[in-house]
C-alpha positions in Angstrom: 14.5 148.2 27.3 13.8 145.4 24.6 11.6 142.4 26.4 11.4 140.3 22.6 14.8 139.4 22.0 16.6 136.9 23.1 20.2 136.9 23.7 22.3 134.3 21.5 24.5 133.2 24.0 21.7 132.7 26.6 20.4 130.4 23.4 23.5 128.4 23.2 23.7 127.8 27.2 20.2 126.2 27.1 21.3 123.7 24.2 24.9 122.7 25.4 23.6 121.7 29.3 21.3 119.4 28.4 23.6 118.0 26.0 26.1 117.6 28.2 24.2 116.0 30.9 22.9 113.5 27.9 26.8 113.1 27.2 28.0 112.6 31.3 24.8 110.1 31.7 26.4 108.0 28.5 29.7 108.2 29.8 28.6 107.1 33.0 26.5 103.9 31.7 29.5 102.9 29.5 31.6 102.9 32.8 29.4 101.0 34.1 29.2 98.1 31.4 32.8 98.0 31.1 33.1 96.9 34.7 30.5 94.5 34.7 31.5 90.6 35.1 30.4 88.9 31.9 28.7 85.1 32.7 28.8 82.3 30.7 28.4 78.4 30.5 32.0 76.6 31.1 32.3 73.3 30.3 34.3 71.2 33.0 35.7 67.6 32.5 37.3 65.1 34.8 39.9 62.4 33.8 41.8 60.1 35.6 45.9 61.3 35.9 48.3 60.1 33.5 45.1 58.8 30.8 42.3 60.1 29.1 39.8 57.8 31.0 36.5 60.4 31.6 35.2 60.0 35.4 31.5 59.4 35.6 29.5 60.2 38.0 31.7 62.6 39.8 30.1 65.2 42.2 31.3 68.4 41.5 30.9 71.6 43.3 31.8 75.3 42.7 33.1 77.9 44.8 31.7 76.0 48.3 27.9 76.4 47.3 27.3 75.8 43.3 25.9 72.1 43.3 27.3 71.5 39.4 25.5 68.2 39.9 27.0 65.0 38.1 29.8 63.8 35.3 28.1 62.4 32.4 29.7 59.2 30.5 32.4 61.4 29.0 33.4 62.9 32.3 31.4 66.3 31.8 29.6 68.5 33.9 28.1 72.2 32.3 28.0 74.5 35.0 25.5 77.3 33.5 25.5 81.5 34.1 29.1 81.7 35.8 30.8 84.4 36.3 34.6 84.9 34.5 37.2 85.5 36.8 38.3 82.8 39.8 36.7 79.8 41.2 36.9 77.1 43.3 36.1 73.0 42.3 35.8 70.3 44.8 35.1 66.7 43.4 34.2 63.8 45.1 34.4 60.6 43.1 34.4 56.7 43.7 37.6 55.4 43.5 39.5 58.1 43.2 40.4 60.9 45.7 38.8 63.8 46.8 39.5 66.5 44.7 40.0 70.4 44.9 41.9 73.0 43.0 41.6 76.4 41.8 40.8 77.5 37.9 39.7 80.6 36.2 36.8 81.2 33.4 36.5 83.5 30.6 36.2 84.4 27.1 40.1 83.7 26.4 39.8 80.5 28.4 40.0 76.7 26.1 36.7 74.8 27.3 36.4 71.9 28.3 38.7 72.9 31.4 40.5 69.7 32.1 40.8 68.3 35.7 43.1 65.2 36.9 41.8 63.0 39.9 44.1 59.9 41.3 42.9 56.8 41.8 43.2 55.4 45.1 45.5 52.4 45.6 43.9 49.2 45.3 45.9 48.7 48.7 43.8 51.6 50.5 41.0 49.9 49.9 41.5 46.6 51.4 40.9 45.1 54.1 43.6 46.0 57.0 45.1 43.5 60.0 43.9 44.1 63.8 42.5 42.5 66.6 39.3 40.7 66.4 36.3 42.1 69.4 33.3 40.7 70.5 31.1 43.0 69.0 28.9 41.9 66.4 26.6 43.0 63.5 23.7 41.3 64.6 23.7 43.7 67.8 23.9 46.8 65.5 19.7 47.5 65.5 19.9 46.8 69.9 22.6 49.3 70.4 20.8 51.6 68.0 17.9 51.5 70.4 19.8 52.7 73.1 20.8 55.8 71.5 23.5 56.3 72.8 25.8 57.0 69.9 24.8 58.4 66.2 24.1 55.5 64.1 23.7 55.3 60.1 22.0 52.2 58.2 21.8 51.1 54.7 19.1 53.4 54.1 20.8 56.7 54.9 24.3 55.3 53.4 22.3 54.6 50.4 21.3 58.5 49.8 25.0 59.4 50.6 26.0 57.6 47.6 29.5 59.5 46.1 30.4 60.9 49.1 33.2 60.7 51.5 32.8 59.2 54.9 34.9 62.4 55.9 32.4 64.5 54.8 29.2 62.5 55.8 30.4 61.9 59.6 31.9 65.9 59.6 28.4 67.5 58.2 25.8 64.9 59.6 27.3 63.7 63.0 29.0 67.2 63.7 32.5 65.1 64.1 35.6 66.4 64.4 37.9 65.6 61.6 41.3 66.1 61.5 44.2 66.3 59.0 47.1 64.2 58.5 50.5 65.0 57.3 49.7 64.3 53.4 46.4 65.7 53.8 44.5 62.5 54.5 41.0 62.9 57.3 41.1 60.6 60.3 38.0 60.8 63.0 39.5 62.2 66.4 37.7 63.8 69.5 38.7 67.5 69.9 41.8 68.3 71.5 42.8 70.7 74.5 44.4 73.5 73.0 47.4 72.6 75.3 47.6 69.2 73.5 49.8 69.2 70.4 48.3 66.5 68.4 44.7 65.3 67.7 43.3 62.0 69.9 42.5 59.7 67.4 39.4 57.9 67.5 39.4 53.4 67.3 38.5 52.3 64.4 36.7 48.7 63.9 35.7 47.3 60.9 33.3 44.1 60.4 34.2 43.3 64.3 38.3 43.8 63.7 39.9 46.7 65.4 42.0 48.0 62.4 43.3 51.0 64.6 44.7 51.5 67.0 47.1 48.1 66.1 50.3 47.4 65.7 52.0 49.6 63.0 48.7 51.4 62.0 48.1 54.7 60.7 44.2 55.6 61.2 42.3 55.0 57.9 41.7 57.8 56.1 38.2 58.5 55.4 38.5 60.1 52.3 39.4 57.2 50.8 35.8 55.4 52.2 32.4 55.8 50.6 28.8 55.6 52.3 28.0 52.9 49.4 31.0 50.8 50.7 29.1 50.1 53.9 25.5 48.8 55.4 26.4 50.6 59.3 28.0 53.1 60.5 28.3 53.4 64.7 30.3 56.6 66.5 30.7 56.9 69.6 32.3 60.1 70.3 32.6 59.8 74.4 34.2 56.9 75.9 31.5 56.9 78.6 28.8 55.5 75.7 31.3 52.9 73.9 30.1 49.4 73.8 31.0 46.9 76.4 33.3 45.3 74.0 35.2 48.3 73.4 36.2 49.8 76.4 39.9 49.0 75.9 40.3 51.2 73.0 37.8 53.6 74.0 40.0 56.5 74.8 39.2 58.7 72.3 36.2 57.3 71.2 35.3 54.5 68.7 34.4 54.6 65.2 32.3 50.9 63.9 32.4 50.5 60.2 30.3 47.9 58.9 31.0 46.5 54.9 28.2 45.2 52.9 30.9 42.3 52.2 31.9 41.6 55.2 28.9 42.5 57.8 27.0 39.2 57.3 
């Protein structure tokens, strides 16, 4: 028996394993790049439909939770590090409706990726017809005191600047918003399940019961902005409505009150 030679193939086996582990460890990295989602800065700009007017200051967001931040003076907002593939944009904007849409991001995709918001209607934002009430704007810091609805004052609707009053009564009064047939957001209490359509809430404005009124939709508050107004009152039970409100206080009450108009 010869102990001092080794056996070529035995040779060959200890070279090829290792190799091939190298080669299966390679293979396995490379797999792993290639399905890897590439990132990168995409440029996003808002215009107004039908023109090439850029929207400033628009707040923009990103897939529900990416706070893009604000359009600059040509409409652009750089949202840094995201991902290619499918996204989400929701814009809120003064003067113009709220926005949301889907678009996609990638190497093959043109940047700036274009968005068209419409203007609200000079008509949506004046002031409606109703029924004058008793309550006034000089009471708003007494019923306040009483606490017995959820009040907002200058202060507050001054850090809400750009946004909605949809979305400011929905996130910081917890109220229940519900859509219209063209996808407009009136105030209403919650409904039974057994009832078929939302209750809507009254509506007063600078004292004027704008809804409910003769031949009046409820306004949609997409189309309102916290910087529009110096008071908000809601009264979402009928039990803590003002005295001067009982009559429409069904489905509670919502009291807007204008910097133009509240005195």
């Amino acid at each position: 028996m010869s102990y001092g030679v080794i056996k070529p193939n035995l040779i060959f086996m200890q070279i090829v394993r290792p190799l091939s582990l190298a080669l299966l460890g390679a293979a396995v990295l490379s797999a792993r790049v290639a399905g890897a989602q590439d990132t990168r800065e995409v440029v996003l700009r808002l215009h107004r439909a039908g023109d090439t007017v850029s929207i400033r200051g628009a707040t923009v967001t990103i897939d529900h939770t990416i706070d893009a931040g604000n359009t600059d003076s040509a409409g652009i907002v750089r949202v840094p590090d995201l991902e290619d593939g499918g996204h989400i944009i929701e814009v809120v904007a003064r003067g113009y409706q709220a926005y949301f849409d889907n678009f996609k991001s990638g190497a093959n995709i043109p940047q700036p990726i274009q968005f068209e918001l419409l203007p609200i209607a000079a008509a949506d934002t004046t002031k409606a017809k109703g029924q004058r009430t008793d309550l006034k704007f000089d009471a708003f810091a007494a019923r306040r005191i009483k606490g017995q609805g959820k009040f907002f004052t200058r202060a507050q609707l001054d850090a809400a600047s750009g946004r909605p009053l949809a979305n400011l009564l929905k996130t910081d009064a917890s109220a229940f918003i519900a859509s219209g047939p063209h996808g407009e957001s009136h105030l209403a209490m919650r409904s039974p399940r057994s009832t078929s359509s939302p209750c809507y809430a009254a509506v007063v404005r600078d004292g004027v019961r704008i809804y409910p009124f003769a031949g009046a939709n409820p306004p949609d508050l997409d189309k309102i902005f916290a910087e529009q107004l110096a008071a908000i009152e809601l009264y979402a039970r009928p039990a803590t409505v003002p005295v001067e409100l009982r009559d429409a206080a069904t489905c509670g009450v919502l009291v807007l009150w204008t910097r133009d108009g509240s005195g």
